[in-house]
MMTF fields as JSON, N, C-alpha, C and O atoms, coordinates in Angstrom:
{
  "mmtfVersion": "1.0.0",
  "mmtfProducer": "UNKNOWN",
  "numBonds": 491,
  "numAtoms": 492,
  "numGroups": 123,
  "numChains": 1,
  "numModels": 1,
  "chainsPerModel": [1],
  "groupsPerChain": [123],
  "chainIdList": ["A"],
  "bondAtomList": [4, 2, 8, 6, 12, 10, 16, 14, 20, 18, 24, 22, 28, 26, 32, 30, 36, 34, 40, 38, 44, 42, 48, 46, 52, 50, 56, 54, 60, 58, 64, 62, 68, 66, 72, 70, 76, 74, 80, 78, 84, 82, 88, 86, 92, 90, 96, 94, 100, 98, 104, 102, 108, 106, 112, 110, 116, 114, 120, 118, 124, 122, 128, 126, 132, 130, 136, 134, 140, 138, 144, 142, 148, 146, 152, 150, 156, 154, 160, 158, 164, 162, 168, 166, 172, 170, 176, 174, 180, 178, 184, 182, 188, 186, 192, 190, 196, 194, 200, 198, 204, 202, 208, 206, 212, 210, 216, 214, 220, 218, 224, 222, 228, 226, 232, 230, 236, 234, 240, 238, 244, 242, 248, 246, 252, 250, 256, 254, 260, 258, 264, 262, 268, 266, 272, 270, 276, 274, 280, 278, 284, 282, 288, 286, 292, 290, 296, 294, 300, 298, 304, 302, 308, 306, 312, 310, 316, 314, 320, 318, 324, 322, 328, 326, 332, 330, 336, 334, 340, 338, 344, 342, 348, 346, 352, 350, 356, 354, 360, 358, 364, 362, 368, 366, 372, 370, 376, 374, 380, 378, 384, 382, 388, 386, 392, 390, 396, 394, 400, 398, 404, 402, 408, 406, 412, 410, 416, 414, 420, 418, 424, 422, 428, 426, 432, 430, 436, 434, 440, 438, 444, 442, 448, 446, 452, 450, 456, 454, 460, 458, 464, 462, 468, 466, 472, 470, 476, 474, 480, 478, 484, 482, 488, 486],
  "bondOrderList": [1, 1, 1, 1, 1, 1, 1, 1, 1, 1, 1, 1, 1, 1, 1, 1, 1, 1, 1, 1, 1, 1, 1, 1, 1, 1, 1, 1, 1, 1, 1, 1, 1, 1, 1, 1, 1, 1, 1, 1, 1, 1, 1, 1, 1, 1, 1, 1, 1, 1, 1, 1, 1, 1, 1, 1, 1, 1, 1, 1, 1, 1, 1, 1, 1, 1, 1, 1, 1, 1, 1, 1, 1, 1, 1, 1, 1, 1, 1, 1, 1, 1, 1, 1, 1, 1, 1, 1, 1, 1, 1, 1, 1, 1, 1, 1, 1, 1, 1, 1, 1, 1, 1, 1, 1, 1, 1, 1, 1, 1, 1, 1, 1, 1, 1, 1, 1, 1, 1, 1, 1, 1],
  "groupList": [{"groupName": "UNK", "atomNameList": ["N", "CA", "C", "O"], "elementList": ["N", "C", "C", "O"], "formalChargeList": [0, 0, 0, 0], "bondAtomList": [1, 0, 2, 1, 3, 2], "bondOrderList": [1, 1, 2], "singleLetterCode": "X", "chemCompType": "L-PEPTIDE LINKING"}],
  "groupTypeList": [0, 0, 0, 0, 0, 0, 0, 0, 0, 0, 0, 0, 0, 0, 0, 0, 0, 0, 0, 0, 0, 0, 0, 0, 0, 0, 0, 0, 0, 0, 0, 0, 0, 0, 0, 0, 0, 0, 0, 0, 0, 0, 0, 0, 0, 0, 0, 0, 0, 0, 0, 0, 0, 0, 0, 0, 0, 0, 0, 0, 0, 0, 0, 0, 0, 0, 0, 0, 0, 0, 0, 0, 0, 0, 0, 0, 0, 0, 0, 0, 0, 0, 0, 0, 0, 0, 0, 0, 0, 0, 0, 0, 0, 0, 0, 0, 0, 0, 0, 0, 0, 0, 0, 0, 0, 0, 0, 0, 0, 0, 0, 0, 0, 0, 0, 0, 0, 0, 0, 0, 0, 0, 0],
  "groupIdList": [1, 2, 3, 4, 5, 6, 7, 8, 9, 10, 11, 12, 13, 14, 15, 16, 17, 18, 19, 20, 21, 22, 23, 24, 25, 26, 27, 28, 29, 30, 31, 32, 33, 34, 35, 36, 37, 38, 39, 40, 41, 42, 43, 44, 45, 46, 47, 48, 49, 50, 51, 52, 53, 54, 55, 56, 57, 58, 59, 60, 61, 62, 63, 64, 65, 66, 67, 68, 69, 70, 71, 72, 73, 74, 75, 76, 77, 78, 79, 80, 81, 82, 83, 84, 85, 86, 87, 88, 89, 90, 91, 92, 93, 94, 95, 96, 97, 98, 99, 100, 101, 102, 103, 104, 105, 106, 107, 108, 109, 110, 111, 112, 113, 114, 115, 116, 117, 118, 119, 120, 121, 122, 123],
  "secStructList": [7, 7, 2, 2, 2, 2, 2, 2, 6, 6, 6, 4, 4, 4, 7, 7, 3, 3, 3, 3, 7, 7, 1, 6, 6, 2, 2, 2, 2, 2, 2, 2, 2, 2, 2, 2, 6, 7, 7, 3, 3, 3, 3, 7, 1, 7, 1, 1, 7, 7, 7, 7, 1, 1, 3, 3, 3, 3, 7, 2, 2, 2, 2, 2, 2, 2, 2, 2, 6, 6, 7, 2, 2, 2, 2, 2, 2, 2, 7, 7, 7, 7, 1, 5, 7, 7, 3, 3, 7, 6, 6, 6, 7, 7, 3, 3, 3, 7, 7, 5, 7, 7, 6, 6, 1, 1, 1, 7, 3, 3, 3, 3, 1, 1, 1, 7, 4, 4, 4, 7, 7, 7, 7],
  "xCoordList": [106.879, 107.752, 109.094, 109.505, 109.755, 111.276, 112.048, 112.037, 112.77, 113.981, 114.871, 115.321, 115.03, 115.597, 114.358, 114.535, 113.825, 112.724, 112.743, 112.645, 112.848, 113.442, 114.363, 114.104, 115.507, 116.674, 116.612, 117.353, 115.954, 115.65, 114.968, 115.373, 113.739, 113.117, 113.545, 112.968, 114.984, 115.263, 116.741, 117.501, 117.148, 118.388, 117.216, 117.095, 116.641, 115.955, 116.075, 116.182, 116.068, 116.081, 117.911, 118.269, 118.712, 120.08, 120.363, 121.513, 119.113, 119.825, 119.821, 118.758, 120.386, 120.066, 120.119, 121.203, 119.386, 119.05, 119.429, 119.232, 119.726, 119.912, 119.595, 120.018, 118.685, 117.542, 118.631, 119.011, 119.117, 119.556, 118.534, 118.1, 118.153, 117.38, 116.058, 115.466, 115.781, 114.269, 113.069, 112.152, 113.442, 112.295, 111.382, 111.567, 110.335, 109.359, 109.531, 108.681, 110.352, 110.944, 110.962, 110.321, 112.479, 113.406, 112.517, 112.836, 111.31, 110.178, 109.039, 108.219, 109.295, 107.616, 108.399, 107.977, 109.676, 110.695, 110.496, 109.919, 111.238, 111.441, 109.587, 109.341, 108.799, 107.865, 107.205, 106.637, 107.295, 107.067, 107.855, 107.29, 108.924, 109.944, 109.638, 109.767, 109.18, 108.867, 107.591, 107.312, 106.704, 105.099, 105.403, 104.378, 106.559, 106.854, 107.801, 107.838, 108.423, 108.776, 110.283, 111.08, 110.628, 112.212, 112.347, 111.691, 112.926, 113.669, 114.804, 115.87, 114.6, 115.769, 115.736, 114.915, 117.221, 117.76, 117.963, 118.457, 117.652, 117.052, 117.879, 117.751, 118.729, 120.38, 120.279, 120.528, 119.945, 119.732, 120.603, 120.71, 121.323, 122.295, 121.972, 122.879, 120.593, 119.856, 119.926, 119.754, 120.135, 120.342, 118.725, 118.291, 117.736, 116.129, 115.466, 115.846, 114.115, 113.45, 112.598, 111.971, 112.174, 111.378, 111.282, 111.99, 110.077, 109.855, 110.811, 111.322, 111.105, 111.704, 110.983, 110.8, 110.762, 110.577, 108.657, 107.913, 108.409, 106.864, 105.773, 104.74, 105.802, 105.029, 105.078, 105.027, 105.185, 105.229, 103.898, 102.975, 103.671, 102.565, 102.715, 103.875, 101.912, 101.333, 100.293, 99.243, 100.887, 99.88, 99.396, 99.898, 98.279, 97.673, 98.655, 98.437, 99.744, 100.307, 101.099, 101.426, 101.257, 101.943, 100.724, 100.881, 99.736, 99.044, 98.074, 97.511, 97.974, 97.456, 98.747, 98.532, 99.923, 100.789, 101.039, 101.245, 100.893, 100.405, 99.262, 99.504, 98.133, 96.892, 96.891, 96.053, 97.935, 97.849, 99.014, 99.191, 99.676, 100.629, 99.719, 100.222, 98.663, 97.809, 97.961, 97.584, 98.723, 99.203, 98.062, 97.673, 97.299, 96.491, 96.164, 96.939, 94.958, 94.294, 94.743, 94.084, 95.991, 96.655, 97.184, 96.877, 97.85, 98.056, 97.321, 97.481, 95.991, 94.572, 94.208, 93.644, 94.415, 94.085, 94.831, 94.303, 96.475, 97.196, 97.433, 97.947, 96.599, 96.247, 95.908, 95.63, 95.59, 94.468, 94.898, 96.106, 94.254, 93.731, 94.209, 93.425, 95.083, 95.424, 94.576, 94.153, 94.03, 93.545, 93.696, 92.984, 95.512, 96.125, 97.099, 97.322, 97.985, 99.13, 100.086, 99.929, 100.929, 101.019, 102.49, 103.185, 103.226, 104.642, 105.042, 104.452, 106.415, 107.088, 108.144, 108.38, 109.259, 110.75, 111.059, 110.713, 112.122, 112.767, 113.886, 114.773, 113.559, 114.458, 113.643, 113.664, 113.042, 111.718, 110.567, 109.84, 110.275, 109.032, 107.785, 106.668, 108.079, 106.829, 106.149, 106.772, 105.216, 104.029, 104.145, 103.957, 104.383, 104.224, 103.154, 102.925, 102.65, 101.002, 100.51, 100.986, 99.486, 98.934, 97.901, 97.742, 97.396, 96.503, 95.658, 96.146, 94.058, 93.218, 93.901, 94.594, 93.061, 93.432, 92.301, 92.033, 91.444, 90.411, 90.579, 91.408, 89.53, 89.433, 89.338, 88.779, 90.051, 90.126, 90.514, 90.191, 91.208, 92.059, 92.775, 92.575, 94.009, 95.295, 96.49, 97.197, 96.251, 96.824, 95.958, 95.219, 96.264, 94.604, 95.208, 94.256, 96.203, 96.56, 97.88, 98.897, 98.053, 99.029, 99.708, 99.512, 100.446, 100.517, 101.213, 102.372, 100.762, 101.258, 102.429, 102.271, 103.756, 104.726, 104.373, 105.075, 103.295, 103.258, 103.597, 103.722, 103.768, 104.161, 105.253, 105.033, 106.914, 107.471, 106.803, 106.287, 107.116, 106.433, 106.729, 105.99, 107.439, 107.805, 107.086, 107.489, 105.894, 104.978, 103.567, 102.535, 103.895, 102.055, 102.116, 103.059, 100.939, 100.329, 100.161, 99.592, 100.644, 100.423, 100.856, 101.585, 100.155, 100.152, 99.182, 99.513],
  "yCoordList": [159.269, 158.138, 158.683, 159.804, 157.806, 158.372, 158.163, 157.339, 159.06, 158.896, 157.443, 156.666, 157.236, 155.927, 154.461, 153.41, 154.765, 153.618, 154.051, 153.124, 155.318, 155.227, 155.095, 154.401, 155.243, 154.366, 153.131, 152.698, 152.078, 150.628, 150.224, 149.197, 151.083, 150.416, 150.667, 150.173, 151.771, 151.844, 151.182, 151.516, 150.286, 148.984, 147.955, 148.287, 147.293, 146.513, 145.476, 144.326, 145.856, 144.992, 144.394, 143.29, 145.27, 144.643, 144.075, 143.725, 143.922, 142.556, 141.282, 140.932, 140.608, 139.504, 138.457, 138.556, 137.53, 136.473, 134.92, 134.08, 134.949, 133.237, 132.824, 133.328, 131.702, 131.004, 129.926, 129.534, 129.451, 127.842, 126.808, 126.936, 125.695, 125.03, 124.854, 125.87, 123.964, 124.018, 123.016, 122.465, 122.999, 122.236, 123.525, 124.572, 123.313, 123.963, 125.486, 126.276, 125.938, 127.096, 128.203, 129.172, 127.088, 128.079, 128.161, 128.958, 127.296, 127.398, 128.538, 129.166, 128.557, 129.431, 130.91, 131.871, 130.955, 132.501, 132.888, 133.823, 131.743, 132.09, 132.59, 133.334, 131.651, 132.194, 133.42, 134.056, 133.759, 135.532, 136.229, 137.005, 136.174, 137.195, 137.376, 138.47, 136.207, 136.697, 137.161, 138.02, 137.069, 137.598, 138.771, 139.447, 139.605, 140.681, 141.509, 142.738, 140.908, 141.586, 141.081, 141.552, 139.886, 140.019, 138.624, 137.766, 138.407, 136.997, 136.266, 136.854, 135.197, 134.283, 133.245, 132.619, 133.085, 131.592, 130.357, 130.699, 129.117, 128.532, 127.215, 126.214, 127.622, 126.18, 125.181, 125.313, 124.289, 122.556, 121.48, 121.188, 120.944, 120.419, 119.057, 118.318, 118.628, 117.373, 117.148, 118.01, 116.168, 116.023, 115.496, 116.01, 114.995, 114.96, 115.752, 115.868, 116.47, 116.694, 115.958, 115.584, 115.407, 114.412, 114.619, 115.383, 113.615, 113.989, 113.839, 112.747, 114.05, 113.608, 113.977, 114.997, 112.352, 112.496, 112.451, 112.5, 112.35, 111.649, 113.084, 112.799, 114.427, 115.379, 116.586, 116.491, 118.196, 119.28, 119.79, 119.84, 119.977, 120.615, 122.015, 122.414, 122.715, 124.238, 124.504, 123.898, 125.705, 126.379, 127.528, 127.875, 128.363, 129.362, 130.18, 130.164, 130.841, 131.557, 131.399, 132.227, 129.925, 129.255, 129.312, 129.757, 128.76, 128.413, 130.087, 130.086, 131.013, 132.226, 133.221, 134.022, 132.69, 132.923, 131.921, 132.279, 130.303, 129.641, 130.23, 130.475, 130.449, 130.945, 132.4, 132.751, 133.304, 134.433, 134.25, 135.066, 133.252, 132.819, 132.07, 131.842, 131.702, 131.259, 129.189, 128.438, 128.931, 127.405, 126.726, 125.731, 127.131, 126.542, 125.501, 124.546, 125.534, 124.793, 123.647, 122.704, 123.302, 122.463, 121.718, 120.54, 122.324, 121.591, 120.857, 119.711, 121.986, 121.237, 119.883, 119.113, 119.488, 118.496, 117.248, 116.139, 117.503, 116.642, 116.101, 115.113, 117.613, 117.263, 116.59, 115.58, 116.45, 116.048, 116.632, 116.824, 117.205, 117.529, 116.874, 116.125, 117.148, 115.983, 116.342, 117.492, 114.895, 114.885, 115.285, 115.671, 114.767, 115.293, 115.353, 114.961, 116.203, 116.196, 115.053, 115.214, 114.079, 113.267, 113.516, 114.237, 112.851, 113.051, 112.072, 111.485, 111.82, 110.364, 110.41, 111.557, 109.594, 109.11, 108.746, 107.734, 109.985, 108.998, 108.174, 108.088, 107.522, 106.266, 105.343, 104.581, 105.209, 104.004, 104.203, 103.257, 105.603, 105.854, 105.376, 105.072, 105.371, 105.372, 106.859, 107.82, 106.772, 107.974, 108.286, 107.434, 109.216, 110.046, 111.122, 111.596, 111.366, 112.94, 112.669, 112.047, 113.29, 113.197, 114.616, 114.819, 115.33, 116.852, 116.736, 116.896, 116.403, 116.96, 118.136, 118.799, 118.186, 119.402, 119.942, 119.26, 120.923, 121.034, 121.452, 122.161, 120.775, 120.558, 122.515, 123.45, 122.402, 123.793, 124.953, 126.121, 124.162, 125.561, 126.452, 127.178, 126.22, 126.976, 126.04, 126.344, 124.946, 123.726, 123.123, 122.14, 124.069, 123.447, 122.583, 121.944, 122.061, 121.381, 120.437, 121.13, 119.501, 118.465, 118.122, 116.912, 118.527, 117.991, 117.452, 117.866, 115.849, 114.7, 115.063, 115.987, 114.378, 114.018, 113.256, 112.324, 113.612, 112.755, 113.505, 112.766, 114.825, 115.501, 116.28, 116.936, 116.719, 117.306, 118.867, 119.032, 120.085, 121.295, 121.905, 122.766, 121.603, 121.802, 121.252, 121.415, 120.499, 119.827, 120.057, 119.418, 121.576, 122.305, 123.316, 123.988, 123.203, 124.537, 125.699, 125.746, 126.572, 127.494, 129.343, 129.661, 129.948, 131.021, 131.644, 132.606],
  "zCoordList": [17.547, 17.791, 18.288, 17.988, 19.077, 19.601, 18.618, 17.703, 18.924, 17.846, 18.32, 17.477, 19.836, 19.231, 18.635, 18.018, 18.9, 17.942, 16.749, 15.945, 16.16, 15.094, 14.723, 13.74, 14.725, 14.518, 14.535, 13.653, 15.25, 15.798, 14.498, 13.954, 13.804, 12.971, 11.462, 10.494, 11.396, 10.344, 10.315, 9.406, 11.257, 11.598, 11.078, 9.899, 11.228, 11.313, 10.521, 10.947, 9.049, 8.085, 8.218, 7.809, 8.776, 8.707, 10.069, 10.334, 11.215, 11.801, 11.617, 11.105, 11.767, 11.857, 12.972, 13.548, 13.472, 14.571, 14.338, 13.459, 14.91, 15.065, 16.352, 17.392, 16.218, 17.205, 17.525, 16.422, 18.219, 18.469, 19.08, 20.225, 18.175, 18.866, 17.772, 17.407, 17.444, 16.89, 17.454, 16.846, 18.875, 19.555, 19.748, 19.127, 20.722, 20.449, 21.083, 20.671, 21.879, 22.567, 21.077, 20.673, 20.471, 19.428, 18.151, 17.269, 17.998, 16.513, 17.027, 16.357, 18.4, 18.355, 18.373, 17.73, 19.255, 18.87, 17.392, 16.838, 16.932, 15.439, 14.284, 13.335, 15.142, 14.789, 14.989, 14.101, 16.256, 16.59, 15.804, 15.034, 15.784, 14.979, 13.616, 13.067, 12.952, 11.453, 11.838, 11.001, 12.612, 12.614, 12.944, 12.851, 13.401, 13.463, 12.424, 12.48, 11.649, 10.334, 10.214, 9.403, 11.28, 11.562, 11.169, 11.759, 10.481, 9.973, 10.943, 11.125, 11.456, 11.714, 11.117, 10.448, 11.6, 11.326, 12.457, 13.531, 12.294, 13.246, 13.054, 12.349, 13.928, 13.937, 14.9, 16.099, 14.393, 15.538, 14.631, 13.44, 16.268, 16.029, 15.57, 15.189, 15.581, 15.3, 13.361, 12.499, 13.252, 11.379, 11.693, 10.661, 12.19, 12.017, 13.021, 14.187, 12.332, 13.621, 13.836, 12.845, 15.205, 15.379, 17.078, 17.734, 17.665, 18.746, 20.167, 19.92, 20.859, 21.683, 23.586, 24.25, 23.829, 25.32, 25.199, 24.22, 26.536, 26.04, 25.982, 25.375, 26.447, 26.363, 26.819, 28.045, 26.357, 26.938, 27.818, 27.005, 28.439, 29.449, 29.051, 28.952, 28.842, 28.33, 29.357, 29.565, 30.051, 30.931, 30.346, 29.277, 30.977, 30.996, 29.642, 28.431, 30.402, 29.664, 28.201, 27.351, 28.307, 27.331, 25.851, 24.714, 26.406, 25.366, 24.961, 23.866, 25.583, 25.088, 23.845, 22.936, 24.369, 23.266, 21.751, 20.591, 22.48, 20.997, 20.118, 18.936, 20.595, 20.193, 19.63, 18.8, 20.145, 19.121, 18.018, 17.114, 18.172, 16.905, 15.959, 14.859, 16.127, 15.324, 15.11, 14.211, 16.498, 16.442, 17.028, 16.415, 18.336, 19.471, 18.431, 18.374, 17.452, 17.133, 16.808, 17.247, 15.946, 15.598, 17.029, 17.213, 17.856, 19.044, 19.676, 20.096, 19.77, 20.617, 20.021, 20.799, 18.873, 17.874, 18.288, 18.217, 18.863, 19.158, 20.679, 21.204, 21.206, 23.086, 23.656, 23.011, 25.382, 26.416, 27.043, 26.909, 27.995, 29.051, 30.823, 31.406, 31.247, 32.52, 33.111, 33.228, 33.801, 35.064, 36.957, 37.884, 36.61, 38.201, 37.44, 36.295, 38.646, 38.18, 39.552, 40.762, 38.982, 39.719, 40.236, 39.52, 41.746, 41.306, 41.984, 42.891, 41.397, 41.926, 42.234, 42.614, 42.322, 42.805, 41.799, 41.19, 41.387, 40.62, 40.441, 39.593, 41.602, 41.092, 41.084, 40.118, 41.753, 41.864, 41.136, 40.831, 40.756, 40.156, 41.15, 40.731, 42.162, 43.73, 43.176, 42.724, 43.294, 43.564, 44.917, 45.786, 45.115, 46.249, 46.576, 47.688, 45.612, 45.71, 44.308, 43.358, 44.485, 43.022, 43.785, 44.988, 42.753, 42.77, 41.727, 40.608, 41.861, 40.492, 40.525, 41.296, 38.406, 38.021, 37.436, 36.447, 37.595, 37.102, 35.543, 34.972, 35.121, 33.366, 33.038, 33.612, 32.05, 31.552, 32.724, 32.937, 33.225, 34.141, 33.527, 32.553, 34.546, 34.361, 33.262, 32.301, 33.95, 33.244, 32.085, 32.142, 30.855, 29.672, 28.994, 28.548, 28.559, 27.465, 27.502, 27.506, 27.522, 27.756, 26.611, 26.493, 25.632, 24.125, 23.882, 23.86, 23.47, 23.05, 22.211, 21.412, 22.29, 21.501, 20.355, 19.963, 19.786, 18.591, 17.274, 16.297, 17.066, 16.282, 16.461, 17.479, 15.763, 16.292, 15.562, 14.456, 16.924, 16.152, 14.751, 14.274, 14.334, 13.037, 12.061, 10.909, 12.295, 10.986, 11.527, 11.325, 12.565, 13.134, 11.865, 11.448, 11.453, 10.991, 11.763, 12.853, 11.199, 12.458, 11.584, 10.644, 12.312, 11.396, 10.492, 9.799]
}
C-alpha cells in the first residue's frame, strides 16, 4: 500500500462530511459513504421529507449503482418502465417528438414519486 493511502486510511475516522440535500442525489452519497466506513451528516433545509415533483428517470448507470447499494429492489417495486420518451413546449405543453424506448434498455426504470427515498429499504 502507498504511504499516502496510508496516511488517508489512518485520517479517516477524523473526517468528517456533510452531504447537503437529502433528496435522492445527497441519500444515495450518504449512503455509499457509510457502505464504505465513512459517516456523514446529511443537512436539508426542508422541516419534512416528502416527495417533490412527479418522477426521477434512472438510466443504465444510475440504476447499476442503486443495485450495488442494495436499493434497486425497493425502487423496482415503486417503478415503470416508459414507453417513449416524449417532449414538449413548455409553455403550451404541445408535443413536439416522442421516441419508443425499448423495454429494458438503457432507460430501465422510471420511479414514481410516490415514496420520498428516505423510507427505501436499502442496504
Amino acid at each position: 500500500m502507498a504511504k499516502s493511502s496510508q496516511a488517508f486510511l489512518m485520517t479517516v475516522g477524523r473526517i468528517r462530511i456533510g452531504v447537503v440535500g437529502a433528496g435522492i442525489g445527497g441519500l444515495t452519497l450518504a449512503l455509499a459513504l457509510r457502505q464504505r466506513g465513512l459517516a456523514a451528516d446529511v443537512y436539508e433545509q426542508a422541516s419534512e421529507l416528502r416527495e417533490i415533483g412527479a418522477a426521477v428517470g434512472l438510466t443504465a448507470n444510475g440504476t447499476r449503482e442503486l443495485e450495488r447499494l442494495g436499493c434497486l429492489d425497493a425502487i423496482a417495486a415503486l417503478s415503470t418502465e416508459p414507453s417513449e420518451l416524449i417532449w414538449r413546449g413548455w409553455r403550451e405543453g404541445r408535443r413536439f417528438a416522442a421516441f419508443p424506448i425499448a423495454q429494458g434498455g438503457a432507460c430501465k426504470r422510471l420511479a414514481a414519486a410516490a415514496e420520498h427515498p428516505s423510507r427505501l429499504s436499502c442496504g
